[in-house]
C-alpha positions as CSV (number, residue, x, y, z in Angstrom):
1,X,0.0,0.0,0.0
2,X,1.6,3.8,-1.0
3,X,0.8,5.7,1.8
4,X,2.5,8.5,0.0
5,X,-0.7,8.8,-2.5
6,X,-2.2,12.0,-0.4
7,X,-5.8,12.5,-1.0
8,X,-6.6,9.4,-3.0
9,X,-10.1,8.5,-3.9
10,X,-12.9,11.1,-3.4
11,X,-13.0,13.5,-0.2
12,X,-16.0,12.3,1.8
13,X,-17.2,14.3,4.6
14,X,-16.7,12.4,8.0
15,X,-16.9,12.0,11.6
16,X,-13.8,11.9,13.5
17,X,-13.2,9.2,15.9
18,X,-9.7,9.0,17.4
19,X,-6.6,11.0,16.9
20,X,-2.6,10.9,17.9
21,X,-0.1,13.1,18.3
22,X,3.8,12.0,18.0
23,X,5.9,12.9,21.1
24,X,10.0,12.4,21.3
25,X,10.5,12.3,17.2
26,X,13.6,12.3,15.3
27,X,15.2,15.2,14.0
28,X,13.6,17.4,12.2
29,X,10.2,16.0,13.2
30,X,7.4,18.5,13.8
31,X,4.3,18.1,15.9
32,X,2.4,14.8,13.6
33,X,-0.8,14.5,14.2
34,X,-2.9,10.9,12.7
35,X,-6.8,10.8,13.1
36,X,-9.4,8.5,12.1
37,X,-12.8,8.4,11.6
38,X,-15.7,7.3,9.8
39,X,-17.5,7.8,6.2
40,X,-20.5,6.8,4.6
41,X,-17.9,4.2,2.5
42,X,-16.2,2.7,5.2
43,X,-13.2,5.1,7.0
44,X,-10.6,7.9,6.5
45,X,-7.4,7.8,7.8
46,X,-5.4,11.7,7.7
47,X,-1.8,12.1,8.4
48,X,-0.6,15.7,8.4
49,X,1.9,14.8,6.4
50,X,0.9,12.6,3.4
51,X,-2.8,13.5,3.4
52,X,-5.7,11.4,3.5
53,X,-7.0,7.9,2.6
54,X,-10.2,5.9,2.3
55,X,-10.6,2.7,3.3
56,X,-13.3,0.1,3.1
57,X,-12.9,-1.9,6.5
58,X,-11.2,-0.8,10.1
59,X,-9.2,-3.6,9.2
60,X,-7.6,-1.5,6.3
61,X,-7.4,1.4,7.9
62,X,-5.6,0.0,10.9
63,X,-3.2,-1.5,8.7
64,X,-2.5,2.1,7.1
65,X,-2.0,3.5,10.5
66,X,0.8,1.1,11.7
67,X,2.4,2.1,8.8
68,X,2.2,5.5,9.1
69,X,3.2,5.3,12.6
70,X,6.1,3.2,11.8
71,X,7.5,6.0,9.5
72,X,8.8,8.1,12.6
73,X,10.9,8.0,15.9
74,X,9.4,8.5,19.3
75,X,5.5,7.2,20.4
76,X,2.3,8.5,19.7
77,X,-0.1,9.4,22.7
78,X,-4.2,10.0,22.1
79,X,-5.4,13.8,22.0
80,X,-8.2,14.9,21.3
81,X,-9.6,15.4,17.5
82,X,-8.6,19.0,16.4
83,X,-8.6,19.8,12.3
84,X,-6.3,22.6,12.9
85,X,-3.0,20.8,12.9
86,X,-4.3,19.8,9.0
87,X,-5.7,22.7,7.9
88,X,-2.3,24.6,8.8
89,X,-0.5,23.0,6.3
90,X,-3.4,22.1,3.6
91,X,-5.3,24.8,2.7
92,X,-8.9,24.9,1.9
93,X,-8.2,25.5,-1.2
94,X,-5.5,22.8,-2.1
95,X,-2.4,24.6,-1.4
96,X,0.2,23.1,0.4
97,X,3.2,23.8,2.9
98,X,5.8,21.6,1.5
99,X,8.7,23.3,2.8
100,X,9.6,26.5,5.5
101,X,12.9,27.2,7.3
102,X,10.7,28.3,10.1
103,X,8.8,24.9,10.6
104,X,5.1,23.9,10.5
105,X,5.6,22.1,7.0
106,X,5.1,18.7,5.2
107,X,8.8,18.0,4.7
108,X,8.5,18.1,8.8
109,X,6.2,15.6,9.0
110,X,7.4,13.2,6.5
111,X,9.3,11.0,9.0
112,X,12.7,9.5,8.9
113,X,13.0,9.3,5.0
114,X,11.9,13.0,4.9
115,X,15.6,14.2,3.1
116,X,14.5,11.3,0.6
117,X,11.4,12.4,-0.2
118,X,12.0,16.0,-0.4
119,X,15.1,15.2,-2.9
120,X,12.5,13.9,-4.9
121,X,10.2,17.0,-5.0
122,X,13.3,19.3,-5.8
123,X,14.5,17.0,-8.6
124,X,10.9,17.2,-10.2
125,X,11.1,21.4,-9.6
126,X,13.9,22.0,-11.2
127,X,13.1,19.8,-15.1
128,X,9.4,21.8,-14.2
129,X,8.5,24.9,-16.2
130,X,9.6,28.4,-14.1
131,X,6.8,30.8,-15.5
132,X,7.9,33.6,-13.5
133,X,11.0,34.5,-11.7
134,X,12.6,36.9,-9.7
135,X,16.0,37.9,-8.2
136,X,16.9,39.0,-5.0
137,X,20.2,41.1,-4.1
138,X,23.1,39.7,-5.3
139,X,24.2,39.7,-1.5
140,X,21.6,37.2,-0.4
141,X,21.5,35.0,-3.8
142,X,18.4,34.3,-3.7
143,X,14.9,33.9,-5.6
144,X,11.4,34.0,-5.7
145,X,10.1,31.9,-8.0
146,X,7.1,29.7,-9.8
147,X,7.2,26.5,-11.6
148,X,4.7,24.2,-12.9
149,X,6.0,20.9,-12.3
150,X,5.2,17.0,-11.6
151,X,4.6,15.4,-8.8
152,X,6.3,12.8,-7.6
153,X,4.5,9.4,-6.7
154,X,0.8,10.9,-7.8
155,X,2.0,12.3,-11.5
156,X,-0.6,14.8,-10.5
157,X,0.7,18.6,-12.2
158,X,1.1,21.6,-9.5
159,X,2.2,24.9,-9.7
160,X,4.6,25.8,-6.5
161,X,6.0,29.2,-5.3
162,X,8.9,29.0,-4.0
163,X,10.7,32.1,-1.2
164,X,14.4,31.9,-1.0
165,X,15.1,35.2,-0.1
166,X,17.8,34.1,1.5
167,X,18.0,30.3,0.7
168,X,20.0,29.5,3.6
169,X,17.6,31.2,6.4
170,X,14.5,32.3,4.5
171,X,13.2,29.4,2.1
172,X,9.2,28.4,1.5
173,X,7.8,26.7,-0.9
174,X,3.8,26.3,-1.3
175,X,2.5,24.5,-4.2
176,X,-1.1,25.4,-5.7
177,X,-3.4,23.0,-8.0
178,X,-4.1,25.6,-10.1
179,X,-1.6,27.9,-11.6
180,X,-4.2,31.6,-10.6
181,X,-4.0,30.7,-7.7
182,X,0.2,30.3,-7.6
183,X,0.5,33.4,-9.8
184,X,-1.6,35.4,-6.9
185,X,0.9,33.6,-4.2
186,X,3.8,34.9,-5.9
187,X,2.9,38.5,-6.5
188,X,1.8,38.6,-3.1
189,X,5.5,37.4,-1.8
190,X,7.6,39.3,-4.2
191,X,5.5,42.6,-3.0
192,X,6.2,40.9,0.7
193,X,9.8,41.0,0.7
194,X,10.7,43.6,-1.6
195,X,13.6,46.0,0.3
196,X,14.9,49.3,-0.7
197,X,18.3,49.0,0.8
198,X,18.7,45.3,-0.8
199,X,17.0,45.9,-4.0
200,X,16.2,43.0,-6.6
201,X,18.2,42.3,-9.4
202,X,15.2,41.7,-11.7
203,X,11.5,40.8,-11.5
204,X,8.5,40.6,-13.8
205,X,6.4,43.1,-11.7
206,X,7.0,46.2,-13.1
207,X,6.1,48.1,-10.3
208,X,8.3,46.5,-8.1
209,X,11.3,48.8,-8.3
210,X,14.5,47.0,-9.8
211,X,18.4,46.9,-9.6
212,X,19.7,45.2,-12.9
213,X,23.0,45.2,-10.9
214,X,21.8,45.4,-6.8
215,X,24.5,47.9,-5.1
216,X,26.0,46.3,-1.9
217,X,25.1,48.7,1.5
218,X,27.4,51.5,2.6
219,X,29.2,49.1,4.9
220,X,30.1,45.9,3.2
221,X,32.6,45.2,0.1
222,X,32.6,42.3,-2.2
223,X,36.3,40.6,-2.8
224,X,37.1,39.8,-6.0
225,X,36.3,35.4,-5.0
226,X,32.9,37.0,-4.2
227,X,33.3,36.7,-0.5
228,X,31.5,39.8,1.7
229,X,33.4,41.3,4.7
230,X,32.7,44.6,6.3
231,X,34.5,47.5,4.5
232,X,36.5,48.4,8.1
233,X,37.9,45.3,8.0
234,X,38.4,45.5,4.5
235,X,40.3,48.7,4.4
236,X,42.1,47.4,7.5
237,X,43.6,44.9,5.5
238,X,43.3,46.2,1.7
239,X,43.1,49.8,1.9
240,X,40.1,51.8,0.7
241,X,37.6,50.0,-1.4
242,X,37.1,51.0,-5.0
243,X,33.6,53.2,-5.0
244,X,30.7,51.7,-6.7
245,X,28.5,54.2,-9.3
246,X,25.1,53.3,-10.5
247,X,25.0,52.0,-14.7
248,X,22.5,53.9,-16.1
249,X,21.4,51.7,-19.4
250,X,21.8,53.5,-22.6
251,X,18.8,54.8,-24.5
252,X,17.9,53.4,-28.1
253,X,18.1,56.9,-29.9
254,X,17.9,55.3,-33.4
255,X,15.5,52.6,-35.1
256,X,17.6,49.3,-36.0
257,X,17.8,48.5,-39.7
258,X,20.2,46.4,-41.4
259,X,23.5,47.4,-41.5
260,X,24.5,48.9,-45.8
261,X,27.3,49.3,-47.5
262,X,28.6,53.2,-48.2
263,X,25.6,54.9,-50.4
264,X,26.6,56.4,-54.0
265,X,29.7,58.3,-53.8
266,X,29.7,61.9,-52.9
267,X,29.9,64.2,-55.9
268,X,29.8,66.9,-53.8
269,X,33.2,68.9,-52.7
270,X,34.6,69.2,-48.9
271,X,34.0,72.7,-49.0
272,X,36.0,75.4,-47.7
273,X,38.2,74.3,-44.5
274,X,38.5,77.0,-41.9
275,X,41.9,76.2,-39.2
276,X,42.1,77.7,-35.8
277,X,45.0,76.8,-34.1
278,X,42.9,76.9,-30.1
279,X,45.8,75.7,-27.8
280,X,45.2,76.3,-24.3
281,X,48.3,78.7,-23.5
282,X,49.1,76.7,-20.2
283,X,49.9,73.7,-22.8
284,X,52.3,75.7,-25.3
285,X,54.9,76.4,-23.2
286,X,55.8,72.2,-23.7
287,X,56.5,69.8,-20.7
288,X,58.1,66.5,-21.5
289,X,56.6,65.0,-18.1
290,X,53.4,65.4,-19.6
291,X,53.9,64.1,-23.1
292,X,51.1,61.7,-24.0
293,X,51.1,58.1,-24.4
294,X,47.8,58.0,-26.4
295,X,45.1,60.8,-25.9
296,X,41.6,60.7,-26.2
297,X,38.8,63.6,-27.1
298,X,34.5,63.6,-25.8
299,X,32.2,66.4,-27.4
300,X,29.8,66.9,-24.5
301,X,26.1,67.6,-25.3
302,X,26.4,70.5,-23.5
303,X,29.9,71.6,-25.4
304,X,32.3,70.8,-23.5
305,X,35.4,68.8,-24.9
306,X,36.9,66.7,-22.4
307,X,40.3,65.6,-23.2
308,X,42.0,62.0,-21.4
309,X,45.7,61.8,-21.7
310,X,48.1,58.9,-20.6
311,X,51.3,59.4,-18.9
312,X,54.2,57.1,-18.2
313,X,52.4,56.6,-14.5
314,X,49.5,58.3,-14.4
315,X,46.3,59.5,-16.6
316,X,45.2,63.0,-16.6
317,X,41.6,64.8,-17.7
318,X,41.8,68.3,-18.9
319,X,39.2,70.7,-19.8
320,X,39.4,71.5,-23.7
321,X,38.5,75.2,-23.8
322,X,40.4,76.5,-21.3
323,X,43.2,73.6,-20.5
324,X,42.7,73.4,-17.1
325,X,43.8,69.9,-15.4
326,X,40.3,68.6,-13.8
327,X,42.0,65.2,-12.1
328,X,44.7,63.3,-12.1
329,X,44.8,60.0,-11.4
330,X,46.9,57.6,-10.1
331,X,46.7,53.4,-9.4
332,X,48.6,51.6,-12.5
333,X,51.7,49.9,-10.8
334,X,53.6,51.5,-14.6
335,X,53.1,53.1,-17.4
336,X,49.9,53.7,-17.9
337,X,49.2,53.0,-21.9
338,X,45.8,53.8,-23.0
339,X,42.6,55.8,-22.2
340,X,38.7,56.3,-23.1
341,X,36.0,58.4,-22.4
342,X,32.3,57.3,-21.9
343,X,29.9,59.8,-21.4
344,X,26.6,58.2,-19.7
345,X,23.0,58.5,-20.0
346,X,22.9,60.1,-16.7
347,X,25.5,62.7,-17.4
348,X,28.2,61.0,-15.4
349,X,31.4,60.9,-17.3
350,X,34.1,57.5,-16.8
351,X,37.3,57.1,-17.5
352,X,39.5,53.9,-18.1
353,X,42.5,53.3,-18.1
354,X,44.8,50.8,-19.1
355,X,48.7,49.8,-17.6
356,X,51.3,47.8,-18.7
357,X,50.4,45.8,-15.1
358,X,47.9,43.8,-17.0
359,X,45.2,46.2,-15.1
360,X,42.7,47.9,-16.7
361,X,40.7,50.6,-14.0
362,X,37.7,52.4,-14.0
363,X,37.4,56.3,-12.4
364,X,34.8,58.8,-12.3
365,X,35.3,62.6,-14.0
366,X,35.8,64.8,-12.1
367,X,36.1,63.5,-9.2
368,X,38.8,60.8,-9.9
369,X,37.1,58.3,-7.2
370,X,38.1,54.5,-8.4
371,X,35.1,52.5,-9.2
372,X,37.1,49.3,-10.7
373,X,40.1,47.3,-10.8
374,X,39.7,44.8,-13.1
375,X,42.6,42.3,-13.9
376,X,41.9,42.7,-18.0
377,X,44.9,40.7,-19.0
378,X,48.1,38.7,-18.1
379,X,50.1,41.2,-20.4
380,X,50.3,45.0,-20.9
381,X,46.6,46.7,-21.8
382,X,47.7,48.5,-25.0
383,X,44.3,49.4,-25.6
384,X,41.0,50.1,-24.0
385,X,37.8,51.6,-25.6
386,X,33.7,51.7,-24.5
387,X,31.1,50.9,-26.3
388,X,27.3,51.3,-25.4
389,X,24.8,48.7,-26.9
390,X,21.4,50.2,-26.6
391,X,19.7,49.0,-23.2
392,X,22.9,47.8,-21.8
393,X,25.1,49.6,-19.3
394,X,28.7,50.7,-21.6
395,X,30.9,47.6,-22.0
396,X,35.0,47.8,-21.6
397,X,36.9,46.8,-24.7
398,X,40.5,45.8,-23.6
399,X,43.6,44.4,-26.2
400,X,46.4,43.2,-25.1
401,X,49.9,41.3,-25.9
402,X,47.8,38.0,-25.0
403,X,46.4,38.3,-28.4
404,X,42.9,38.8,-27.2
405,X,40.6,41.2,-26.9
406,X,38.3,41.1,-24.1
407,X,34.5,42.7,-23.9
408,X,33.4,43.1,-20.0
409,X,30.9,44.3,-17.9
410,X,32.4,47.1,-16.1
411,X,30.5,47.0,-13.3
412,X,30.2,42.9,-12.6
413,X,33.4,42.2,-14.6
414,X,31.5,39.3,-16.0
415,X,33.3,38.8,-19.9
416,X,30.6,39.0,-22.1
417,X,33.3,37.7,-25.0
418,X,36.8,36.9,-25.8
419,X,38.4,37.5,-29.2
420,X,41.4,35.2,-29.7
421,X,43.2,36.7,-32.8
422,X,46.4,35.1,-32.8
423,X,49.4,33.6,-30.6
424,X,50.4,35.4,-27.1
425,X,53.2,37.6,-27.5
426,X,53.6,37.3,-31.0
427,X,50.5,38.8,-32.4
428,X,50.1,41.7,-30.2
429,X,46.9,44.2,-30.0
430,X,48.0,47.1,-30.9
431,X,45.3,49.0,-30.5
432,X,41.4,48.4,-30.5
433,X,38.4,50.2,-31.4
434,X,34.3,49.7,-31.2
435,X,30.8,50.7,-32.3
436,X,26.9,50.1,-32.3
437,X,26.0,49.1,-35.6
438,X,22.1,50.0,-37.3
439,X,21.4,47.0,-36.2
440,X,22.3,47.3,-32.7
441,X,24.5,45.0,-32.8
442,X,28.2,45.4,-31.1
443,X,31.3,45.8,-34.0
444,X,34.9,45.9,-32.2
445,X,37.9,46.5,-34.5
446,X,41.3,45.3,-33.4
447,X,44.9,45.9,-35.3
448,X,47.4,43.4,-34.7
449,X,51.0,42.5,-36.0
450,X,53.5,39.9,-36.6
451,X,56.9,40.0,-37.6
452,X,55.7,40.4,-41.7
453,X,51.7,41.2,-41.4
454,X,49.3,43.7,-39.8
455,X,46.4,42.3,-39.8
456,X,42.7,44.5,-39.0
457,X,40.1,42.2,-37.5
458,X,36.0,43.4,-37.2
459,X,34.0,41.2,-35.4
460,X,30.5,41.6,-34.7
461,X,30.6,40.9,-31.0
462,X,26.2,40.4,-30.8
463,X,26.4,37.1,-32.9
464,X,30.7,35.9,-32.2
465,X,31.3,36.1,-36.0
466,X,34.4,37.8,-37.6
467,X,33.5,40.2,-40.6
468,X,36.5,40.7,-42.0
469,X,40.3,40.3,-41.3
470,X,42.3,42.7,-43.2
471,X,46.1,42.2,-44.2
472,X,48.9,44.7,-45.4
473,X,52.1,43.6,-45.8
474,X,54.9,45.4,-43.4
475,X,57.0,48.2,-45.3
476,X,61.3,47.4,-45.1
477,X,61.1,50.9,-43.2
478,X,58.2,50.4,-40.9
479,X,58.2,51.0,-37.5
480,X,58.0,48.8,-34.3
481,X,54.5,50.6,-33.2
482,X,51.7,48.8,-34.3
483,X,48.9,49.0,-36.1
484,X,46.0,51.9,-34.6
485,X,42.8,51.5,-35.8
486,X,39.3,53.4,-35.4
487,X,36.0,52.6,-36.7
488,X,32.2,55.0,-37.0
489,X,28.8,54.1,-37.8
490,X,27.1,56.8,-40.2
491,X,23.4,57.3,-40.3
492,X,22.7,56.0,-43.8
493,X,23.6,52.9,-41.7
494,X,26.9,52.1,-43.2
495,X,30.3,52.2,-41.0
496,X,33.7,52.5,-42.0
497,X,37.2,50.9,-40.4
498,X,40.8,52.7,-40.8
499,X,44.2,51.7,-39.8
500,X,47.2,53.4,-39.6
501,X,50.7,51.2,-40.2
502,X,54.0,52.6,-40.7
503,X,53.3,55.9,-43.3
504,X,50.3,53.8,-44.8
505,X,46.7,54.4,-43.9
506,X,44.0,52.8,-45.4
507,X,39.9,53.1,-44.9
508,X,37.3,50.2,-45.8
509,X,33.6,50.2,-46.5
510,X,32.6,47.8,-42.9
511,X,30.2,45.8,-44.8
512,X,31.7,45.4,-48.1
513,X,35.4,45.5,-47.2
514,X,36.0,47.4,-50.2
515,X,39.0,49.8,-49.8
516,X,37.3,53.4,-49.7
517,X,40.9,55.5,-49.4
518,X,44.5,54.8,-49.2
519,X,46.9,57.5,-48.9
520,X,50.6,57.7,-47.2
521,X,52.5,60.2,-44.8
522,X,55.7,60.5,-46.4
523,X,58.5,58.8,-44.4
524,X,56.5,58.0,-41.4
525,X,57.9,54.8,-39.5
526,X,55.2,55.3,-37.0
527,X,51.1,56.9,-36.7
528,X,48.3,56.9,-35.3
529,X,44.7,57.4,-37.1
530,X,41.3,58.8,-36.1
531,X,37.7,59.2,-37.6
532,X,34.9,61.8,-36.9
533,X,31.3,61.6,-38.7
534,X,30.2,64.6,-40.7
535,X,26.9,66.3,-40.7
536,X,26.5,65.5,-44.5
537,X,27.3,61.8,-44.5
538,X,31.0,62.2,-45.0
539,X,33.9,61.1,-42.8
540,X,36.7,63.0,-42.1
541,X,40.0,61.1,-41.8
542,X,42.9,62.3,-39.5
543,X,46.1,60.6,-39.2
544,X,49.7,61.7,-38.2
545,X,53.1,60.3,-37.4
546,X,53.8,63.2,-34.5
547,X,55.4,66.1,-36.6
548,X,53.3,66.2,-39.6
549,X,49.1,66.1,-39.4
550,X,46.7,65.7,-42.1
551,X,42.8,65.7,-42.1
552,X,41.4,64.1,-45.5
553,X,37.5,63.5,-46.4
554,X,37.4,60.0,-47.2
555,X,35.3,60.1,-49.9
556,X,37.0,62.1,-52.1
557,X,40.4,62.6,-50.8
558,X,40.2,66.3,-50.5
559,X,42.8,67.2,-48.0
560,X,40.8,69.6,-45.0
561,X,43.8,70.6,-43.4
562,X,47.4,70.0,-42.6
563,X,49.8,71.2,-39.7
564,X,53.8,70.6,-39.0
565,X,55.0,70.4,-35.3
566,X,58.6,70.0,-36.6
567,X,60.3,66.6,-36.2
568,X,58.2,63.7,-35.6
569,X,57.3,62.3,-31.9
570,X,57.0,59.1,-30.6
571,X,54.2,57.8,-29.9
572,X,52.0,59.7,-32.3
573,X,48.6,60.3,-31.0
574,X,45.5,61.8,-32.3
575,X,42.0,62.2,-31.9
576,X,38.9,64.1,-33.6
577,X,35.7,64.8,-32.0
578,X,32.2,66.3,-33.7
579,X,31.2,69.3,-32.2
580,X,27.4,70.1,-31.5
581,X,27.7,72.9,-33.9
582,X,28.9,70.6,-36.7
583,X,32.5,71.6,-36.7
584,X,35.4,69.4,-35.6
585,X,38.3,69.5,-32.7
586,X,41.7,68.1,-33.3
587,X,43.8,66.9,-30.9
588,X,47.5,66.2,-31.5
589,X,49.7,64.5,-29.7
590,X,53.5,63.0,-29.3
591,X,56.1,65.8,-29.0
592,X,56.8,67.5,-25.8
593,X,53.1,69.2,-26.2
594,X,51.3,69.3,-22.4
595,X,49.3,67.2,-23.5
596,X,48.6,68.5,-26.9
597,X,47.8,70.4,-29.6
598,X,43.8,71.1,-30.1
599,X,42.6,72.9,-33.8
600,X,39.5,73.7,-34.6
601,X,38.3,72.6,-37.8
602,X,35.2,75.0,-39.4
603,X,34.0,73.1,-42.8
């Protein structure tokens, strides 16, 4: 006989007769209660924790008890008939208490093969259906949760809700014959434990207010194992904890479409370029200890220009218009050899930086507080660069001497992928560069060498596919600097990717890979390249080897403007940044500039 079969057979009203109560259980054992009584059929026999039975004779049903009382520890003394103890944990309506950290459940009245028996239930959970879900703080690691799944032993289908705020303290699971009434349960508990200070990750009740990415309270810091201490003791031992900023997701500002190749060429001219030579006069006096490493320019919506500029042991934001230093920053154990700009939804502006430690780090502007310390790579960080899908927080795009380049979550550090584009140490990243395509999907660019080939690599990060790998053979004179590479989208949905190697730079329709423009800087061993969008579809090309600068449109070769610093630096640097007005900044960099040389460019 399978006592386990709870609430075989029709329910018959009856008439209680006689009822037990276990005393001195085993462990885990909760108050059991077993009555009996009669029906018009014959006799019922209930056990708070498999349910009740019908049975034809008091032969049966004695039988059934013995059994029952032979699943537990300890001896059963006669009380006197109460339906509470049942009703407590079987509702009225058919739900059930199957499990509670606080007691008062069926897995506590399941007797000595209880851990059995609830295995079983789990098992059947977790290949059920989870219709809705939500997440609790990261800190707690919990859920709140329901599935449609199949019972064990009956095959019958229920629908269970199951509370693990805190699995290890705080964990309840109720399961309901009919799914309305589990979806009612689980509103009513996710609006139940719902907590400001320890917000939930994510939940399908959209007024519950949600974290994507929970911040920890004030006091406690997360190691990088995941392990929790208080931030006292953490600083005792560490030092000051990096500070945590909230993600703002960015915005979709433009309807997805498939990504095109360039539209017709442009028959019109570049027009008339106007050059204005706007220096800060703090930066023309020159001062070696601030020469740049690599540079980088953001056009705020408000106007500013921000300008981020490496140093052998420290990075540095300055103020475009009037060259004043807003922070300096300090953390890389050397040189610190690349930098990027990411302006967020919220108007909060971050910087990264990355060192030949391996390190890559993440600071706010202005006020220079740390907000990461990720450990990018096993080699130097040549390269770092952001990138901000639409709906997603910016990701950090890191290249290295590893040969990889490596997409994160700045904020988790989780790697949402890993480019592998050659062998450690001989096919370096040089330099890396990335973009949201009209189809929203992620493009990162990446220039590497080897001892005879630079090679540019696209990927489209979205689906893991590589769109095109680029080769130029290495000049007898070039250089030991690699390859630097940029990339834009335009707004006919097209993009374009440019490299510059040795004196050679070359520009390539994204989606085609047909070469758009190829031009060379006369006896360069070594440059650097950058692209800015303008307002009429074209795309103005700047590229310099230190002493000489020239900005081309791409389309038709026109050269906008050129500029001589003298003898050419190492390492060249240069950036471009769109103004709101539709004009163009030009920042130049690797001489003994502090940190170098801005133009404006009026078209």
């Amino acid at each position: 006989m399978e006592i386990g079969r709870a609430e075989a057979g029709a329910r018959e009203s009856g008439q209680p007769v006689v009822q037990w109560e276990l005393t001195g259980g085993g462990p885990l054992d909760e108050q059991v209660h077993i009555q009996v009584g009669t029906v018009a059929s014959g006799y019922f026999v209930d056990h708070t924790g498999f349910g009740r039975r019908l049975f034809p004779d008091n032969r049966a049903a004695w039988e059934a008890i013995k059994n029952l009382m032979g699943r537990h520890r300890g001896s059963w003394r006669e009380v006197e008939c109460d339906r509470a103890p049942f009703e407590d944990l079987r509702a009225p309506d058919g739900a059930r208490v199957l499990y509670d950290t606080d007691g008062n459940c069926l897995f506590g009245h399941w007797g000595e093969d209880k851990l059995q028996r609830w295995d079983r239930y789990l098992d059947a959970m977790s290949r059920g259906h989870t219709f809705r879900r939500t997440g609790t703080h990261a800190l707690l690691e919990g859920w709140i949760e329901a599935v449609t799944y199949t019972e064990p032993g009956t095959g019958v289908e229920r629908h269970a809700v199951v509370t693990a705020v805190d699995p290890g303290s705080d964990h309840r699971v109720v399961d309901y014959p009919d799914r309305a009434a589990a979806d009612a349960a689980y509103e009513k508990a996710v609006h139940d434990h719902r907590d400001a200070e320890l917000p939930y990750r994510s939940s399908d009740l959209p007024e519950i207010p949600v974290e994507p990415d929970s911040p920890l309270p004030d006091d406690l810091v997360v190691l990088d194992d995941g392990a929790v201490m208080h931030k006292d003791d953490y600083e005792y031992l560490y030092g000051p904890p990096p500070s945590r900023i909230t993600w703002p997701r960015t915005s979709s500002r433009v309807a997805a479409g498939r990504v095109r190749g360039m539209t017709a060429s442009r028959d019109w001219g570049p027009g008339e370029a106007r050059v204005e030579d706007v220096t800060p006069e703090g930066w023309r006096s020159g001062d070696p200890e601030l020469r740049a490493n690599a540079l980088v320019l953001l056009a705020l919506v408000d106007g500013r220009v921000l300008l981020a500029s490496a140093h052998d042991g420290a990075a540095r934001v300055w103020s475009a218009r009037d060259g004043s230093s807003m922070r300096e920053v300090v953390g890389h154990s050397e040189w610190v050899l690349s930098v990027a700009l990411v302006a967020l939804d919220d108007g909060q502006v971050v910087l990264a930086t990355g060192g030949k430690d391996g390190l890559a780090r993440v600071w706010t502007v202005p006020e220079g507080r740390p907000v990461q310390e990720i450990e990018a790579h096993r080699s130097p960080v040549n390269a770092v660069a952001w990138v901000c899908p639409p709906g997603e927080i910016p990701w950090l795009v890191t290249g290295s001497d590893d040969a990889t380049v490596r997409v994160r979550n700045p904020d988790t550090q989780r790697e949402i992928a890993v480019l592998e584009l050659g062998a450690p140490s001989f096919d370096i990243v040089w330099s890396v560069a990335a973009t949201v395509l009209a189809d929203g999907h992620v493009c990162v660019v990446a220039g590497t060498n080897d001892s005879m080939t630079t090679s540019v690599h696209v990927w489209d990060v979205t689906t893991g596919q590589r769109l095109h790998r680029f080769t130029i053979d290495h000049d007898d004179d070039a250089g030991a600097r690699g390859p630097q590479v940029t990339v834009v989208t335009l707004a006919d949905r097209s993009f374009r990717v440019a490299v510059a190697v040795g004196g050679t730079v070359r520009v390539w329709d994204g989606l085609t890979g047909d070469v758009v423009r190829t031009w060379s800087l006369p006896d360069a061993r070594e440059s650097a390249v950058a692209m800015a969008v303008l307002p009429d579809l074209r795309v103005a090309v700047a590229a310099t080897d230190g002493g000489r600068t020239v900005v081309r449109d791409a389309e038709s070769g026109a050269e906008l403007a050129a500029l001589t610093n003298g003898r050419p630096g190492f390492p060249p640097a240069v950036d471009l940044a769109t103004r709101p007005d539709g004009g163009l900044l030009l920042a130049v960099g690797g001489r003994g500039d502090a940190p170098a040389r801005l133009l404006r460019l009026e078209l």
